[in-house]
N, C-alpha and C positions, 0 to 999 in steps of 0.2 A: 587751215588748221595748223597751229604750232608742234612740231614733234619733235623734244627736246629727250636724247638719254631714253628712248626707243618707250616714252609717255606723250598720249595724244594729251595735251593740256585741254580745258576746258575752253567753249570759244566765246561764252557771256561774262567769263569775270573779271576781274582787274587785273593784270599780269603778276601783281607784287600776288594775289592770291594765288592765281592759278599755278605759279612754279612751286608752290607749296606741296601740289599733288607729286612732285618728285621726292622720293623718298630720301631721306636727310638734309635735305631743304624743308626749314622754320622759313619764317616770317624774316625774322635778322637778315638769314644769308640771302633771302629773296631780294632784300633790301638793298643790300650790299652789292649782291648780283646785276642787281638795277643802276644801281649809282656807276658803277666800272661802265658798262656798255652805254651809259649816257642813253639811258630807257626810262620816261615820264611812269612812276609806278600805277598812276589813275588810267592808263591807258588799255582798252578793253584787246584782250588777248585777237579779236579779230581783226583789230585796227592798224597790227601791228604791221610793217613792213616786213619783208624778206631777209633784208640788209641787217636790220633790228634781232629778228628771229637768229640768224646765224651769227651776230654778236655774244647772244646770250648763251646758246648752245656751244659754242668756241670758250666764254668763261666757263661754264658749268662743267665741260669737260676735261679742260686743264685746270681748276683751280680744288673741284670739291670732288669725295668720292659719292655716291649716289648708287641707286638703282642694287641694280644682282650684285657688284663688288660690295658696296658697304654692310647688303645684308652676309653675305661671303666672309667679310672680316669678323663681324659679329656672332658669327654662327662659331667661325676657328676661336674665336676669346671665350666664348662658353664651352666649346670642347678643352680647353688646355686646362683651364679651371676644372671640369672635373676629371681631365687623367691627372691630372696633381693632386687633386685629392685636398682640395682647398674647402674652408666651409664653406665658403660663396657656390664652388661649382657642384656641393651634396646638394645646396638647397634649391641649385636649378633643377638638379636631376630629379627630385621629390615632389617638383613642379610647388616648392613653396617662396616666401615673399624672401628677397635676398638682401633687401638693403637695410637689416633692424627692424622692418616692423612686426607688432606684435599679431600673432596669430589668436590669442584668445576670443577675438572679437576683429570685425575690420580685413577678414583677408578672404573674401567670398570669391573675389575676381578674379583670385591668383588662382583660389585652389577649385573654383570653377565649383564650389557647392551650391546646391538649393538652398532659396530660403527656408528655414527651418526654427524655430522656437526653441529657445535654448530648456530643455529640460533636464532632470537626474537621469534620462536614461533609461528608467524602468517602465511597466508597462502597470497600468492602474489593477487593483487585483483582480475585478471579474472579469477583466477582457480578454481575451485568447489571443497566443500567435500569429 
């Protein structure tokens, strides 16, 4: 079993996938990742040798940030944004969509509502509370 960046990788998938489960590792940097250490991308993560495994773990730890530090960096870029008092960091704080999109319609994910059918609001007149 591969333990890259304190992530057990998966042991049936293809390695250019499985380093994907490393948090800020895409597809790209897996690729990338793969080409420096002279690592066949179709090669199933159990197949891998030891030699292989500690190449790619030596890049992934000196070249990219990953795991708890990147989420660490991202967490401090959304606190700075809102003690500055930036729109970007009100709209984290409000837990709404930050990059331009519109809320009318289309932001259920962000703001974590039910589906709901857009109605006026009001309640029909015989119905009760």
């Amino acid at each position: 079993m591969a333990r890259i960046a304190g992530v057990n990788l998966p042991v049936n998938k293809r390695i250019v996938i499985a380093l994907t489960y490393l948090y800020g590792v895409g597809k790209q940097n897996a690729a990338v990742i793969l080409k420096a250490a002279g690592v066949n991308e179709n090669i199933r993560t159990k197949d891998l040798s030891e030699a292989d495994v500690n190449k790619i773990r030596e890049i992934v730890e000196k070249k990219y940030v990953t795991e708890g530090e990147l989420r660490r960096q991202i967490m401090a870029n959304v606190r700075r944004l809102k003690e500055i008092g930036s729109y970007r960091g009100s709209r984290h704080a409000k837990g709404l969509p930050v990059r331009g999109q519109r809320t009318k319609t289309n932001s259920r994910t962000v703001r974590g509502n039910k589906r709901m059918t857009a109605g006026s609001g009001r309640k029909a007149a015989g119905q009760k509370t």
